[in-house]
C-alpha positions, -999 to +999 in steps of 0.1 A: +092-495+300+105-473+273+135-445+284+107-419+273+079-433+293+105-440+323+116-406+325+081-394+321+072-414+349+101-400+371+090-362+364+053-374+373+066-387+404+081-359+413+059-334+405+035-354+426+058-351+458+061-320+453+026-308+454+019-332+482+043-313+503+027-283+496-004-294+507+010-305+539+014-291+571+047-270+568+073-255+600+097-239+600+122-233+628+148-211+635+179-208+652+183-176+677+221-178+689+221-145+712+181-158+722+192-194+733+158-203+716+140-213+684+108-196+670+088-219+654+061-212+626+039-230+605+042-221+567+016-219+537+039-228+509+014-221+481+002-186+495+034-177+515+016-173+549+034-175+579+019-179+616+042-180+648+037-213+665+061-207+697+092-198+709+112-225+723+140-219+752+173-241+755+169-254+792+190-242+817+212-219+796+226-186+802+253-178+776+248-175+744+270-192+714+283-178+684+262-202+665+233-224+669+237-253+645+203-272+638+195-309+623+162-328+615+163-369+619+153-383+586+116-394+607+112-361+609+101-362+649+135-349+664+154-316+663+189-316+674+202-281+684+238-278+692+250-251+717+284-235+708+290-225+745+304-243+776+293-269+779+292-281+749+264-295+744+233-308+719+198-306+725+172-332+716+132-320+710+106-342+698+081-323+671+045-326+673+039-343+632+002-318+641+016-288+653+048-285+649+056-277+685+089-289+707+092-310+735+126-309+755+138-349+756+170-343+770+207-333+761+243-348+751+276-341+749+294-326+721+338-332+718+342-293+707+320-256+697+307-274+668+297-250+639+280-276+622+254-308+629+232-333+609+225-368+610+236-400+591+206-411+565+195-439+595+192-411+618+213-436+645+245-412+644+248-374+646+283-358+623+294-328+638+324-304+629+343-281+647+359-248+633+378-238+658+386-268+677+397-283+639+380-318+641+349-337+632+335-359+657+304-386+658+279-395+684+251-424+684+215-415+691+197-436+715+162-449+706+143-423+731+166-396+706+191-384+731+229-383+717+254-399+738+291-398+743+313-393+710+325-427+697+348-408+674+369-374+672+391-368+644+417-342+635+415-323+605+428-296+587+421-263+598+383-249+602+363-282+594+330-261+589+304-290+576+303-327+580+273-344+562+266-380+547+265-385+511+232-396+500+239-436+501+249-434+537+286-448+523+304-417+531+310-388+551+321-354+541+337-324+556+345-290+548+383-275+561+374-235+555+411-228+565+427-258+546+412-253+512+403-289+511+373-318+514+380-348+535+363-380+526+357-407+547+337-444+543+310-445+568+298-485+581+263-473+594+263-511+608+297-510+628+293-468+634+326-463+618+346-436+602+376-447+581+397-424+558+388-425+520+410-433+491+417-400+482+415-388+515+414-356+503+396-330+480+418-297+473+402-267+458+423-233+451+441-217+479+419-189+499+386-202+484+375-216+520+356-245+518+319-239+535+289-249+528+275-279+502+245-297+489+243-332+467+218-326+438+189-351+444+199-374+414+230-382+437+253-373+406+267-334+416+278-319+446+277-282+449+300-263+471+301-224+484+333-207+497+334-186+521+366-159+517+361-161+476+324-168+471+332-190+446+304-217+440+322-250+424+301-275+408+314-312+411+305-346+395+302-369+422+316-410+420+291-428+446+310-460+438+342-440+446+328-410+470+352-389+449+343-353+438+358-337+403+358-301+394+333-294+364+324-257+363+326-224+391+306-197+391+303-166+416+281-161+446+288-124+445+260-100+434+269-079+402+289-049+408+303-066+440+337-047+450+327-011+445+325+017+466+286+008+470+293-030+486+330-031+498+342-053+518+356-091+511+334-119+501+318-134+529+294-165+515+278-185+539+249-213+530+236-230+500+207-250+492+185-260+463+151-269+453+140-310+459+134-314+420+172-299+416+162-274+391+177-239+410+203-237+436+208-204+458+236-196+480+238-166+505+266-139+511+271-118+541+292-090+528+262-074+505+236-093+523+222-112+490+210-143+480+218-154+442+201-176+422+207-203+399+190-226+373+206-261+374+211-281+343+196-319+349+213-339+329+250-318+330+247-307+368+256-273+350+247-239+364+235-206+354+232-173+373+202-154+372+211-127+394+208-118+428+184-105+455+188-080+484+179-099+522+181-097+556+216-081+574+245-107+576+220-138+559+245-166+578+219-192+573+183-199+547+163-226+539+142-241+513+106-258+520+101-296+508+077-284+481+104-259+464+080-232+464+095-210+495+126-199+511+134-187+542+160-164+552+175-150+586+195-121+593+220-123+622+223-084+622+188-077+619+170-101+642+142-109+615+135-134+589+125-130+549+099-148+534+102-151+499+082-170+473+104-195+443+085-189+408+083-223+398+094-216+362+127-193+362+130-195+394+131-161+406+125-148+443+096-124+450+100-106+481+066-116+502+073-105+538+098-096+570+089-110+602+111-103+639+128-137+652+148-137+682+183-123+684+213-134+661+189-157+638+217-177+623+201-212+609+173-225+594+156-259+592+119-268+575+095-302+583+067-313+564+039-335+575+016-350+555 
């Protein structure tokens, strides 16, 4: 097959996931810290609809966390909800592939208040970091999908924030907010074994804070948000290697950011892009925005195209599978944004606000086909 007709083929495929998922059955779910719950909805990606499902209640809690960390198994038929309260703990559902709805399989122990959880690409391990407890830690997941003891808990530098697989499965990443730095470790999936990288270590600039990032689906960039700067650093990524190098930064901050209108100090908090990579957006708490930006392909290159207003103190937001939605919760406002992607430039239209539970804080989407 000719380069032309090759990458013709690969748009073609894409484009035909992507409408596939949006004709699918679409939830989303969301994270209610100060609730101890998750409100469930199903989602029309192509007209924006959205219809509450349920609300689901952690069993047998009574304080509330500062967070509640989400992850989907790559099945798609488990949650994992970690609980940043004594005790530590995650919680396993099973999701209904018809209506989206949870059913409670059980609980495990996390090592720490974990701000962050996800799964390794076989869904057989679940990464978790802690920020305050400054380590990363991992746990195996039983066949019935409950998460057992931790098999390994690491030191790091200070505030390890996210801890996610790279998109082989070879290696494991985390974010040290108070460090300024990236660890890198090789992952054996077979053995379940962390072991340091060579570099071990990924500096950025002092008082950037290292949140929040995202591998481009080509498996070529990474994309990284900073909390205290709002920074958004793009990387080339080394899969052979797992190494990361510096390419470009741009700014998370709306324009005009720093007056007397906004104040304040940058405050970023999650990124995500679109499944055919074309635009990226990343959130910030201080103004309560959401910027946009239109990725370059072939370069893994960025440009702004501005900024929109969103829900209070917008900790976490989510993109559906088909690219054509995202989501975003407000942890000061108790409700969630609806907005739909144009498909073209990339720009978010404002579609509608809907009341969540209390301290809405993360956001996860499944689609069924």
């Amino acid at each position: 097959m000719s380069e032309s007709k090759s990458a013709f083929a690969s748009i073609a495929l894409v484009a035909a996931l992507v409408a596939g998922s949006a004709s699918a059955d679409t939830f989303a779910y969301i994270a209610n810290a100060d609730s101890n719950d998750i409100s469930v909805f199903h989602v029309e990606p192509l007209s924006g609809e959205i219809k509450p499902v349920e609300t689901v209640p952690f069993p047998g809690l009574e304080k509330p966390g500062s967070s509640t960390p989400l992850a989907v198994s790559p099945d798609k038929n488990l949650l994992f909800a970690g609980v940043r309260s004594e005790p530590y703990t995650v919680f396993s559902f099973a999701v209904d592939g018809k209506n989206g709805r949870l059913t409670y399989r059980g609980r495990g122990p996390l090592a720490d208040s974990m701000a962050n959880i996800a799964t390794d690409r076989t869904g057989k391990f679940l990464f978790s970091a802690s920020y305050g407890g400054n380590k990363v830690a991992m746990n195996p997941i039983a066949d019935d999908g409950i998460v057992g003891a931790p098999t390994q808990v690491i030191p790091t530098g200070l505030n390890a924030h996210a801890f996610l697989p790279s998109p082989d499965n070879h290696f494991v990443f985390t974010t040290n907010l108070g460090s300024d730095q990236i660890l890198s470790f090789r992952f054996d999936a077979a053995a379940g074994t962390l072991t340091p990288n060579d570099p071990a270590a990924i500096k950025v600039d002092d008082k950037n804070g290292p949140r929040h990032f995202v591998f481009h689906p080509t498996g070529k960039f990474v994309y990284l948000v900073n909390e205290l700067s709002a920074a958004l650093l793009v990387f080339s990524y080394d899969a052979g290697r797992g190494t990361w190098q510096q390419m470009q930064q741009a700014s998370a901050l709306p324009e005009g950011f720093g007056g007397k209108e906004s104040g304040g100090k940058p405050w970023a908090a999650d990124i995500h892009l679109t499944s055919d990579g074309r635009f990226l957006y990343a959130s910030e708490r201080t103004s309560s925005t959401i910027s946009a930006f239109r990725v370059d392909t072939e370069s893994g290159r960025v440009t702004p195209l501005g900024s929109v207003p969103t829900e209070k103190q917008p900790r976490g937001f989510a993109i559906d599978p088909s690219g054509r939605l995202l989501i975003a919760v407000g942890e000061l406002s108790n409700a969630m944004s609806v907005y739909g992607i144009d498909p073209a430039s990339g720009a978010l239209k404002f579609l509608q606000s809907t009341p969540v539970g209390k301290k809405p804080n993360w956001v996860e989407f499944i689609s069924f086909n």
